[in-house]
DRENDO-1510 file (C-alpha; in Angstrom, 1 decimal, always signed):
<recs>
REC; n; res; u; v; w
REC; 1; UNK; +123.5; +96.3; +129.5 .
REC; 2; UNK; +122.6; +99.4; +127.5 .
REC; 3; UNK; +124.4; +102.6; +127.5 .
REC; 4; UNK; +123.5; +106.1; +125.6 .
REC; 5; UNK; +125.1; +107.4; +122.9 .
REC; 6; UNK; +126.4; +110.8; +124.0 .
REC; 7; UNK; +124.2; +112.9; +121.5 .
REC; 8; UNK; +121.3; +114.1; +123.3 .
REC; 9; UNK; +118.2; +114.5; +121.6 .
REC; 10; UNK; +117.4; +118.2; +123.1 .
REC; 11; UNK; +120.1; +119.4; +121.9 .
REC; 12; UNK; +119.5; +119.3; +118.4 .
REC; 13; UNK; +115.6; +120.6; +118.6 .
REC; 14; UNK; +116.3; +124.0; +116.6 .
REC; 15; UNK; +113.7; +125.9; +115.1 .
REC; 16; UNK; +111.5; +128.1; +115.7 .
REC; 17; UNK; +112.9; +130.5; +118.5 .
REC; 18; UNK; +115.6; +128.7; +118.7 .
REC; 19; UNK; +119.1; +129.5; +116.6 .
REC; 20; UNK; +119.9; +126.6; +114.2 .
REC; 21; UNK; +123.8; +125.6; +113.7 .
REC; 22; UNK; +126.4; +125.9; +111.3 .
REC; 23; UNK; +125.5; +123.2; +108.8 .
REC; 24; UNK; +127.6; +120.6; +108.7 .
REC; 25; UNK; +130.0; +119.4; +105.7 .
REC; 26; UNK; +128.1; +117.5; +103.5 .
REC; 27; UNK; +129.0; +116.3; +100.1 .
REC; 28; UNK; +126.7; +116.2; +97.1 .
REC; 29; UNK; +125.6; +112.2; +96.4 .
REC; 30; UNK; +127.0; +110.9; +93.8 .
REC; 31; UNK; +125.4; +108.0; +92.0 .
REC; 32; UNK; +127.9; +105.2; +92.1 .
REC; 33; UNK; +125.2; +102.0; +90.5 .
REC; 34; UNK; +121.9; +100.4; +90.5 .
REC; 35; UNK; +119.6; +97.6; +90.9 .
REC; 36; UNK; +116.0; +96.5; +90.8 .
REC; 37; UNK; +114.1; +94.9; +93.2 .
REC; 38; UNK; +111.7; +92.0; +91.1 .
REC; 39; UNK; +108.0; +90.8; +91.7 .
REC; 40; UNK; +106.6; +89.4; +95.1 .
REC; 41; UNK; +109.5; +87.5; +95.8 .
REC; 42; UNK; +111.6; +90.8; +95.9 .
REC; 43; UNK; +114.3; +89.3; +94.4 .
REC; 44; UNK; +117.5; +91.0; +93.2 .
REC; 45; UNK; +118.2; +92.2; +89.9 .
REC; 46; UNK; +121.6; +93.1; +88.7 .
REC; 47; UNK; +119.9; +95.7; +86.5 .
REC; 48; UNK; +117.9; +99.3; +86.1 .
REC; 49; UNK; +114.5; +97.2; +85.9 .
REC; 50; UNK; +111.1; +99.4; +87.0 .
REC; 51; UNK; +113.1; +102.2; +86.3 .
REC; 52; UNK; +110.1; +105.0; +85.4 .
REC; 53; UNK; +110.6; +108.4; +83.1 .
REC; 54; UNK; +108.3; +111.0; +84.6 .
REC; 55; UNK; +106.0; +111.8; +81.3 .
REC; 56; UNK; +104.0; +114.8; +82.4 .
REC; 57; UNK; +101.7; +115.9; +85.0 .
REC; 58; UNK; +98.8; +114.2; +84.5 .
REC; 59; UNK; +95.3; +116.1; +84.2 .
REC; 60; UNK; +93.0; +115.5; +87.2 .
REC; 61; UNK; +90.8; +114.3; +88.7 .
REC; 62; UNK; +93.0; +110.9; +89.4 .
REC; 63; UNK; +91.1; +107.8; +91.0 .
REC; 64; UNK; +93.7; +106.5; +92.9 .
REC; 65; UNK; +91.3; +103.4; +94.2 .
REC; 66; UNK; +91.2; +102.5; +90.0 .
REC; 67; UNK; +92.0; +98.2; +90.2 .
REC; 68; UNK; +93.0; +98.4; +93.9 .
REC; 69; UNK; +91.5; +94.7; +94.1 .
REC; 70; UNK; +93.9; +93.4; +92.1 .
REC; 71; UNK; +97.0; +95.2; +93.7 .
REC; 72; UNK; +99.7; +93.3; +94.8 .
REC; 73; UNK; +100.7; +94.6; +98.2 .
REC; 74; UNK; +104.2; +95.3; +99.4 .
REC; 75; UNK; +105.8; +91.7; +101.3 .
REC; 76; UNK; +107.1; +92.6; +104.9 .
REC; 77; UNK; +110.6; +91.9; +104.2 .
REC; 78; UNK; +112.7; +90.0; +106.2 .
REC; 79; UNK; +115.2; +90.9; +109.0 .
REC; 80; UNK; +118.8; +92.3; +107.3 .
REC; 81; UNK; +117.4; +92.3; +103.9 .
REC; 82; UNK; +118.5; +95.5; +103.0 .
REC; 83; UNK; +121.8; +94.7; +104.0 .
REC; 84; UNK; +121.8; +91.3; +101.9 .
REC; 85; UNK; +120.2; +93.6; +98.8 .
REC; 86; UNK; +123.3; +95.6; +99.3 .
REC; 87; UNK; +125.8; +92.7; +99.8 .
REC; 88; UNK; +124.2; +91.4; +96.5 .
REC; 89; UNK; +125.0; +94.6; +94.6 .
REC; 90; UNK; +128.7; +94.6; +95.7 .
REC; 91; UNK; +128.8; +90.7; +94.1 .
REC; 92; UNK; +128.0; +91.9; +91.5 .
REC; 93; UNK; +129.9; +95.6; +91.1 .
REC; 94; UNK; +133.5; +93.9; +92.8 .
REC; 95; UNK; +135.4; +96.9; +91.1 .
REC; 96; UNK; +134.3; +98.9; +94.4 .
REC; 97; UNK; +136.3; +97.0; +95.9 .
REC; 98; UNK; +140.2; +97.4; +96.7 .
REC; 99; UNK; +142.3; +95.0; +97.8 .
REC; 100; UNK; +144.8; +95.4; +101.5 .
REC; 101; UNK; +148.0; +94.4; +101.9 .
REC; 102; UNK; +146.8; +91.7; +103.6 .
REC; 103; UNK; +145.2; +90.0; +100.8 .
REC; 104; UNK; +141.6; +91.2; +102.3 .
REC; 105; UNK; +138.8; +93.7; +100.5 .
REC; 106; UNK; +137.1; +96.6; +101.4 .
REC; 107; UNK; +135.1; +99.0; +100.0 .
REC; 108; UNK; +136.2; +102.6; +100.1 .
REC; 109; UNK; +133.8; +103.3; +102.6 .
REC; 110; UNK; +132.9; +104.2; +106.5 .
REC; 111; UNK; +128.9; +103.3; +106.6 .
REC; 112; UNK; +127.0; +101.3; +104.7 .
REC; 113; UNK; +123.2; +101.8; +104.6 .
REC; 114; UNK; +120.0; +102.8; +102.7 .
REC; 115; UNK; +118.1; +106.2; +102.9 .
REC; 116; UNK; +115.3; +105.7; +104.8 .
REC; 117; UNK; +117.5; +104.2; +107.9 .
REC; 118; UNK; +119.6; +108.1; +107.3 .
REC; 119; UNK; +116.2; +109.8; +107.0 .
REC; 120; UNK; +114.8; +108.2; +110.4 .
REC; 121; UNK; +118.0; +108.9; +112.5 .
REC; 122; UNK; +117.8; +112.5; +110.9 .
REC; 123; UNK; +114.2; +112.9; +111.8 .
REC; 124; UNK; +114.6; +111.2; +115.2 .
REC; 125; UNK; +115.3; +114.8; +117.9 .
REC; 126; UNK; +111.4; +116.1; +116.1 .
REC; 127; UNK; +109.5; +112.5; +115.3 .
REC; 128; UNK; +110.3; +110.9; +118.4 .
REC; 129; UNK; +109.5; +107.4; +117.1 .
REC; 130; UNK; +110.5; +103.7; +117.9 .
REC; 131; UNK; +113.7; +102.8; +116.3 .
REC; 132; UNK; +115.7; +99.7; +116.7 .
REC; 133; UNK; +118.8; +99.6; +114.1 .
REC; 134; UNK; +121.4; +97.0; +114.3 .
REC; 135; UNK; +125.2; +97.7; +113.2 .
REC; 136; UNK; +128.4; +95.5; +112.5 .
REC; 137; UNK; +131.2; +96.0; +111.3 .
REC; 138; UNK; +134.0; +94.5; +108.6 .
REC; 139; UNK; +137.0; +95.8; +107.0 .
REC; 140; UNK; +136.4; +99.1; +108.2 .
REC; 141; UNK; +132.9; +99.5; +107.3 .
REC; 142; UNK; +129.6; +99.8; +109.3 .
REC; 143; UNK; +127.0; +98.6; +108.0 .
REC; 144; UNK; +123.9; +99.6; +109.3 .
REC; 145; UNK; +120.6; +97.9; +109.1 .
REC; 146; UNK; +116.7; +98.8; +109.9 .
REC; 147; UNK; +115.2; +96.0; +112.4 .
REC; 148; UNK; +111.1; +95.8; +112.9 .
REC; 149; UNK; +110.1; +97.6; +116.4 .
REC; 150; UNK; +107.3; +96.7; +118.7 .
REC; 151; UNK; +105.4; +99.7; +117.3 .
REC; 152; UNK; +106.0; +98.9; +113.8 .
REC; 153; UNK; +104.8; +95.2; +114.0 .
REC; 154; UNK; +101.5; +97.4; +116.7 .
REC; 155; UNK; +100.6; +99.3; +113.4 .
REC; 156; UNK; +100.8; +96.7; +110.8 .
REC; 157; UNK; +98.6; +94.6; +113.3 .
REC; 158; UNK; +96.3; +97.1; +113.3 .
REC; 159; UNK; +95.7; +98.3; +109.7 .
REC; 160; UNK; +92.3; +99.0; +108.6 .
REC; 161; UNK; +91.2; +97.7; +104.7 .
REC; 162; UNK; +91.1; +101.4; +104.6 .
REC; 163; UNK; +94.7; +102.6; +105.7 .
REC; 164; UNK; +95.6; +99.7; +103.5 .
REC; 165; UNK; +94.8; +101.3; +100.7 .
REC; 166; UNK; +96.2; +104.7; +101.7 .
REC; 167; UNK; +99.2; +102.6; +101.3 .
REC; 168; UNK; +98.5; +101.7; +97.8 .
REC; 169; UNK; +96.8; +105.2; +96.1 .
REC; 170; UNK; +100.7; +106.6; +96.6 .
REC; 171; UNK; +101.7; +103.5; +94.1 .
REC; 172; UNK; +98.8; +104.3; +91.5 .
REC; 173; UNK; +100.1; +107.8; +91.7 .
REC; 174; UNK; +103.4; +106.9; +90.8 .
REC; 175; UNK; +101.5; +104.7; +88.2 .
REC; 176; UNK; +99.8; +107.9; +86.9 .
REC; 177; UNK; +102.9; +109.8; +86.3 .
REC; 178; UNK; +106.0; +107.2; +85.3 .
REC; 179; UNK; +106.5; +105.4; +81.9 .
REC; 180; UNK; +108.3; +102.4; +80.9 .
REC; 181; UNK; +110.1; +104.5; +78.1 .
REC; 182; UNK; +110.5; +108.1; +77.8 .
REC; 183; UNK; +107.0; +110.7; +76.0 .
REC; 184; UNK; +104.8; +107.2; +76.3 .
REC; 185; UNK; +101.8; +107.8; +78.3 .
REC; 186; UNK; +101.9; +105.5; +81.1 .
REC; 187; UNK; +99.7; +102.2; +80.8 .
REC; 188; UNK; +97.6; +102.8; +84.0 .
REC; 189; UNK; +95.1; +99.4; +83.3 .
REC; 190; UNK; +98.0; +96.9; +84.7 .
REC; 191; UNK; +97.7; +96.1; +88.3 .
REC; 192; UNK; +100.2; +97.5; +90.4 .
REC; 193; UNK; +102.9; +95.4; +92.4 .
REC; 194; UNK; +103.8; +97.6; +95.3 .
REC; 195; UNK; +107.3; +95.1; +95.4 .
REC; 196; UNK; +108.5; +96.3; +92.2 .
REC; 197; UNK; +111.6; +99.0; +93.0 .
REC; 198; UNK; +114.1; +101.0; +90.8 .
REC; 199; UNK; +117.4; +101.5; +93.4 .
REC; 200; UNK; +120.4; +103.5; +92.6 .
REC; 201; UNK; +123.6; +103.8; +95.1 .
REC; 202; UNK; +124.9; +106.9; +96.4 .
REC; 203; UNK; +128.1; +107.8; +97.7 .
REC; 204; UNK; +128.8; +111.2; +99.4 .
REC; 205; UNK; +130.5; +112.1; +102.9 .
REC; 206; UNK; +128.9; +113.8; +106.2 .
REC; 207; UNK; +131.7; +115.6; +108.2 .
REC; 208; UNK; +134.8; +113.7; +107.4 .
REC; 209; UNK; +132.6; +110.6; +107.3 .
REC; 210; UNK; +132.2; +108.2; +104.0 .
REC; 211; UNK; +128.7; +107.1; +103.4 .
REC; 212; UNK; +127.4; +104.8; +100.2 .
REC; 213; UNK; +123.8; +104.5; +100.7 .
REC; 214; UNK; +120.9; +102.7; +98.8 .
REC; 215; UNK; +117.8; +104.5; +97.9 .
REC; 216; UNK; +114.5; +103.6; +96.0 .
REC; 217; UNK; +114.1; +106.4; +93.2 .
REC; 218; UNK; +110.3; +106.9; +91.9 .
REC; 219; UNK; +111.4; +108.2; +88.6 .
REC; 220; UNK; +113.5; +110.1; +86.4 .
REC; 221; UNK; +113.1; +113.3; +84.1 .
REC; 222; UNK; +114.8; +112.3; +80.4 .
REC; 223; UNK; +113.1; +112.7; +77.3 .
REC; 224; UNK; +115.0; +109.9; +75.9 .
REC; 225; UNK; +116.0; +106.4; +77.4 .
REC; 226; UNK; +119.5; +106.5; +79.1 .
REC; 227; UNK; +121.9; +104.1; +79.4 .
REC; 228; UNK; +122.9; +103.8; +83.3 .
REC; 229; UNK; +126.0; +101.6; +82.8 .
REC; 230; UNK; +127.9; +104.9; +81.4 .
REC; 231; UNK; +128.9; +106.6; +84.5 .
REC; 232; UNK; +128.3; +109.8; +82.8 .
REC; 233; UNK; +124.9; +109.4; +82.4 .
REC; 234; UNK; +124.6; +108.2; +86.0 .
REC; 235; UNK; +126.3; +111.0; +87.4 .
REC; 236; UNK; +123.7; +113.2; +85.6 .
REC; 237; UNK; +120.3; +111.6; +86.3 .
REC; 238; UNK; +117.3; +114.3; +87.3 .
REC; 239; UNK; +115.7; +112.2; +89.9 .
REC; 240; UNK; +111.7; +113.2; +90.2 .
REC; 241; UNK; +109.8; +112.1; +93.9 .
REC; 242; UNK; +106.1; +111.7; +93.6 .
REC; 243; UNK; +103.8; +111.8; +96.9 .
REC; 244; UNK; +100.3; +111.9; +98.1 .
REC; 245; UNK; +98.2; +114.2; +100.5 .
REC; 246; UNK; +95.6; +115.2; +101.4 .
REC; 247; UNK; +93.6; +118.1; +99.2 .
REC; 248; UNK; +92.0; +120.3; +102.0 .
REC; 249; UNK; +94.0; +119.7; +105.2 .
REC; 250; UNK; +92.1; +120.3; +108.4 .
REC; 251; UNK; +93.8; +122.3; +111.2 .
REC; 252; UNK; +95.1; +119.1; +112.9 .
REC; 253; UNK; +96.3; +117.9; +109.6 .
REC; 254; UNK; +98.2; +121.4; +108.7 .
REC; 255; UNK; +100.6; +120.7; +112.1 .
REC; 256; UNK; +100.8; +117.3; +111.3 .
REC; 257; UNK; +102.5; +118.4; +107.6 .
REC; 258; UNK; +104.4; +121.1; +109.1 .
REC; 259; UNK; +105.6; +119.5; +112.0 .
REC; 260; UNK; +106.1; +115.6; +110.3 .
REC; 261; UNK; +105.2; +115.0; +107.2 .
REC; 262; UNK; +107.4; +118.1; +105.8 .
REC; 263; UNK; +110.7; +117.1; +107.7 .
REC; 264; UNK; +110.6; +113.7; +106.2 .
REC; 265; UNK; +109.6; +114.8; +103.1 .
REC; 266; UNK; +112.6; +116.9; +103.5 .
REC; 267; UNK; +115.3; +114.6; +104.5 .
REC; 268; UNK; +114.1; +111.9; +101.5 .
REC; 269; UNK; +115.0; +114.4; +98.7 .
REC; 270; UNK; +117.9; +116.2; +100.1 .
REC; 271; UNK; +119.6; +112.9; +100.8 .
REC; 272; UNK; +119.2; +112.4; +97.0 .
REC; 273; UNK; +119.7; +116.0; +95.6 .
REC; 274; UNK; +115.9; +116.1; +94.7 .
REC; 275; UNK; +114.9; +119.4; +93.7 .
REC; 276; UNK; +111.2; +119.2; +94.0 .
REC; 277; UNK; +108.2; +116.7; +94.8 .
REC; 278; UNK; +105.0; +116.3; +92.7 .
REC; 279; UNK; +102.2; +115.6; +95.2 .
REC; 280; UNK; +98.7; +114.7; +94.0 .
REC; 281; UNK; +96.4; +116.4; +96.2 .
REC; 282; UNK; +94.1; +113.8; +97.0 .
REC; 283; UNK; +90.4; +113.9; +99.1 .
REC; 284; UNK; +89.5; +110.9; +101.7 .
REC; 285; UNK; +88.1; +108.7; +98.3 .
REC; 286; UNK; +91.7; +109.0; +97.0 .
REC; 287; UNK; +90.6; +111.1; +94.5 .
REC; 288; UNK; +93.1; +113.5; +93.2 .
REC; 289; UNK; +91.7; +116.5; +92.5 .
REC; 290; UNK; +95.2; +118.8; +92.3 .
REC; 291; UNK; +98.7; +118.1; +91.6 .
REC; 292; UNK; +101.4; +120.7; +93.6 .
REC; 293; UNK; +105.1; +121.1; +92.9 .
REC; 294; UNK; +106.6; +121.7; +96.4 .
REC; 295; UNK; +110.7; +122.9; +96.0 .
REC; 296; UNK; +112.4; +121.1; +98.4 .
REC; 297; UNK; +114.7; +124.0; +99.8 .
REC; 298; UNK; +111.7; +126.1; +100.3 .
REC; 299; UNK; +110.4; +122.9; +102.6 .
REC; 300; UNK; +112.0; +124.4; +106.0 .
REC; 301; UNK; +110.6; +128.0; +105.8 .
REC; 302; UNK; +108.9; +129.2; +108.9 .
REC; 303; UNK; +108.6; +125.5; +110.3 .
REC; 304; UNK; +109.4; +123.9; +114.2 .
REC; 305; UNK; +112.4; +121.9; +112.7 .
REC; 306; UNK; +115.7; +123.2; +111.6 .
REC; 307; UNK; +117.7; +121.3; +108.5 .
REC; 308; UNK; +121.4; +121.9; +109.8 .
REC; 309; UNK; +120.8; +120.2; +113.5 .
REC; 310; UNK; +119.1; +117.0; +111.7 .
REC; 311; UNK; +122.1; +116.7; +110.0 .
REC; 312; UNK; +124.7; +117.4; +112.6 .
REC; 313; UNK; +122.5; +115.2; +114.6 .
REC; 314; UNK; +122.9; +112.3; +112.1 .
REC; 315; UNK; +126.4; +113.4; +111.5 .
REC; 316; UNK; +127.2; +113.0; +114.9 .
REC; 317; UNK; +125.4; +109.8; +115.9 .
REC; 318; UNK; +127.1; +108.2; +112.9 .
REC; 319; UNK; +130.7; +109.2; +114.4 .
REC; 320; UNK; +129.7; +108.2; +118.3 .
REC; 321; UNK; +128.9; +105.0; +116.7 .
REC; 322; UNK; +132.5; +104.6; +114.2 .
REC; 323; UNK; +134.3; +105.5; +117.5 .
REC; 324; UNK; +131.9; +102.6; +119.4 .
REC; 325; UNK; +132.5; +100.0; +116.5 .
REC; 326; UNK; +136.6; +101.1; +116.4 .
REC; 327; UNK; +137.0; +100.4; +119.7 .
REC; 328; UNK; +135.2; +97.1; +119.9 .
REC; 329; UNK; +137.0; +95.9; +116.9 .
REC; 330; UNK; +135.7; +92.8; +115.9 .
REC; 331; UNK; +133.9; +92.1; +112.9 .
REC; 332; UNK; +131.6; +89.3; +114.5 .
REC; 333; UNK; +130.1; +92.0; +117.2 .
REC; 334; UNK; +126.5; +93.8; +116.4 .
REC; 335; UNK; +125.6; +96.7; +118.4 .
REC; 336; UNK; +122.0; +97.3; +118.7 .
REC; 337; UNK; +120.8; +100.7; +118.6 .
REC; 338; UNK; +117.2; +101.7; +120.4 .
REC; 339; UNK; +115.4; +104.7; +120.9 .
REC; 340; UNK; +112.1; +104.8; +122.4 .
REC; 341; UNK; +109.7; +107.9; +123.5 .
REC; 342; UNK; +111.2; +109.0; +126.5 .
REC; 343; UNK; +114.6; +108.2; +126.1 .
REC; 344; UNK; +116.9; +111.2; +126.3 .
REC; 345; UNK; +118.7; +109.5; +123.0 .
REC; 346; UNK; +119.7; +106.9; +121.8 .
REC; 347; UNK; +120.8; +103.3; +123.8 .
REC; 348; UNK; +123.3; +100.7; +122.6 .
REC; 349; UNK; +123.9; +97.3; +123.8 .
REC; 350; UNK; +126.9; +95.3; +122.7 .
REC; 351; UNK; +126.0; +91.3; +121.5 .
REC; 352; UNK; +129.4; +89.5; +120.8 .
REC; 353; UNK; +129.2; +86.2; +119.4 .
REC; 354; UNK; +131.0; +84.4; +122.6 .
REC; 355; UNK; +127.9; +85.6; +124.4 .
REC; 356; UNK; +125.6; +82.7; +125.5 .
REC; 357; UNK; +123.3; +81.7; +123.0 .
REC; 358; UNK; +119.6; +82.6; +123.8 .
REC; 359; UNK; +116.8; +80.0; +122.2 .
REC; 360; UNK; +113.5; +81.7; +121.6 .
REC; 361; UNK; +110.4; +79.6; +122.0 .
REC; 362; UNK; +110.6; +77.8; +118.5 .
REC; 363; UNK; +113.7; +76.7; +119.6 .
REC; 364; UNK; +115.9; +78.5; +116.7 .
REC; 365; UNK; +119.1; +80.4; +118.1 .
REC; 366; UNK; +118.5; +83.9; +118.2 .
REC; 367; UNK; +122.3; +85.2; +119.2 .
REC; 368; UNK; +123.1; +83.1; +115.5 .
REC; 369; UNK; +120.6; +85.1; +113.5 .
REC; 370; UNK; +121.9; +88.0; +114.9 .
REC; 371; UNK; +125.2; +87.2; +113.6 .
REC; 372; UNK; +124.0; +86.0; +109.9 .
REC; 373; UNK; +123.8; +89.9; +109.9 .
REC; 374; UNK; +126.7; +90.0; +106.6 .
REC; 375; UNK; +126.0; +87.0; +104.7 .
REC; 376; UNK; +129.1; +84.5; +104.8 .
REC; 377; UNK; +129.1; +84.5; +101.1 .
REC; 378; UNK; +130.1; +88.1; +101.3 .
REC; 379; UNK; +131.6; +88.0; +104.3 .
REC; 380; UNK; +134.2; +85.0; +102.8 .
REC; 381; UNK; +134.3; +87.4; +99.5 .
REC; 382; UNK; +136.1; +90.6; +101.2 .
REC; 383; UNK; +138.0; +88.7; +103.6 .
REC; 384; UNK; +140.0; +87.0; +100.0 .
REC; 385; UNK; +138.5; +83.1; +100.7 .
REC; 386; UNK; +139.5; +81.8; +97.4 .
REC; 387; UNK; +137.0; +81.8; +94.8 .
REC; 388; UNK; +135.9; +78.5; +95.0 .
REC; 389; UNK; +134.3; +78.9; +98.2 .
REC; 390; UNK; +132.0; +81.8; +97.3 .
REC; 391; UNK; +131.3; +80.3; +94.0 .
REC; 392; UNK; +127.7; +79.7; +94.5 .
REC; 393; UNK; +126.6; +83.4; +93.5 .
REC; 394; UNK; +125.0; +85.3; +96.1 .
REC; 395; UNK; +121.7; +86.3; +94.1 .
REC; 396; UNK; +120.9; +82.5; +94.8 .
REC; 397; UNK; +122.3; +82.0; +98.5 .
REC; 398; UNK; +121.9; +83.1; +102.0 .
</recs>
């Protein structure tokens, strides 16, 4: 059976006309590590690979279509894969870790997550898209992972050659504008490999709440290489974000940005302390015949959405759902988190793992994949199974 969360969407749908709250407590992220994200088998990398230095602002006009044959496109990934990418990172980076009297781990955390899952819940009371999220939790800590909605799997079915490679000119942007190594102009003849990613971790806190969150990062200012294993240098990075639109928006498009498009272009950055976005202004040939700075803090001015409720909203949809998982206690139980156009917020249903098994018509039991959720790997690894049973490293299991 599901059952709302008691944050109501209407409440938080400030802006114009409408007085926005307080905003809410919110820590400055702090980069904590890093990984990469390799080739079309997105496989892990314990390292800063397809890291990119932002060389210049490249002169226009941009084709954007240039080798688009030979692009490799981005793999639908499957279910809990951010979470396992995460798990993965911690296997490698135990000194996040402490140790309980009991002999157990934990990490110093309350959620565990990636941007773009933050971004959607903070977006949710003005987008008013299909979400389906799935949450358990262990040793204290939520984690909190993206599942594939109706709607999402509607779109992909229905993707034109086309909107395809929409998809792909925002990667040959990126390709435009990042080098390998810092003041070398970026080798643009290479195909790109849309599954090639550059993550770094962030910890910060939201009301009283302790977040580390994942986030793929286009690129970094630095006229010299850095070395991201000295914390200092971590701590210090000048992220850059690098987007695509279009060159002379049409009336319809104009609401579209202001009411969508900005707000999410919004919530990325802030989330990540970006300052401001370079977006090649590109025409419907995905030529790019302009390249705009947009400051991110001047991104809310005079628009229908209002910064501080999206984050109280995600602040407190976050602690409605530590209180849920608290009082459940039980680090084998996933709630499921929906919201669907027409729901006054968001629903939660409750699967424990005592709950009878439901087959699916391949005959694989779904209730189980549910719970493969935390890898047992990991799973063993902060509960203090002795090293020989999580000896099989986790880049190469689950």
């Amino acid at each position: 059976m599901s059952t709302y969360l008691k944050v109501p969407l209407d409440k938080y749908k400030c802006g114009q006309g409408r007085s926005a709250p307080p905003f809410p407590q919110f820590t400055k992220p702090e980069p904590i590590g890093f990984m990469s994200i390799n080739g079309d088998a997105r496989e892990y990398g314990n390292d800063a690979g397809h890291l990119g230095y932002f060389w210049r602002i490249p002169e226009p006009p941009l084709d954007l279509s240039a080798g688009i044959d030979q692009v490799h496109r981005k793999a639908v990934d499957p279910e809990y894969f951010d979470i396992h990418m995460f798990c993965k990172f911690i296997q490698n980076h135990r000194e996040l870790l402490h140790p309980t009297e009991s002999g157990a781990l934990k990490l110093d955390a309350d959620f565990v997550t990636f941007r773009g899952i933050l971004r959607l819940i903070m977006c949710l009371p003005y987008d008013n898209k299909e979400l389906c999220l799935r949450a358990t939790q262990l040793n204290g800590t939520i984690y909190l992972s993206k599942l594939e909605t109706d709607a999402d799997r509607e779109d992909r079915a229905k993707m034109t050659q086309h909107h395809l490679n929409m998809c792909s000119w925002g990667y040959k942007f990126e390709q435009y504008c990042l080098s390998a190594e810092p003041n070398v102009e970026p080798t643009t003849s290479v195909p790109v490999n849309e599954n090639d990613e550059f993550n770094c971790f962030f910890r910060t806190k939201l009301g009283g709440l302790r977040v580390i969150f994942g986030a793929e990062m286009d690129g970094i200012k630095s006229d010299k290489s850095v070395d991201l294993n000295d914390p200092k240098v971590l701590a210090n990075l000048k992220f850059v974000e690098l987007k695509t639109t279009s060159v002379n928006m049409t009336p319809k498009q104009l609401r579209t940005f202001d009411r969508y498009k900005s707000l999410n272009w919004w919530a990325q950055s802030f989330l990540v302390g970006i300052e401001s976005i370079f977006a090649g202004l590109r025409d419907n040939n995905g030529i790019v015949h302009n390249i705009r700075e947009f400051i991110v803090s001047d991104l809310p001015r005079n628009k229908y959405w209002s910064p501080a409720s999206m984050m109280l909203f995600l602040q407190h949809v976050l602690q409605e759902l530590k209180m849920l998982m608290d009082i459940i206690n039980d680090p084998y139980a996933v709630v499921q988190l929906d919201y669907k156009p027409g729901y006054s917020g968001i629903k939660y249903t409750i699967i424990r793992r005592s709950d009878e098994p439901q087959r699916t018509p391949n005959g694989h039991n779904e209730l189980n994949k549910v719970h493969r959720f935390i890898p047992d790997s990991y799973r063993n690894l902060l509960n203090g199974t002795p090293l020989s049973a999580t000896a099989t490293n986790l880049t190469n299991s689950d």
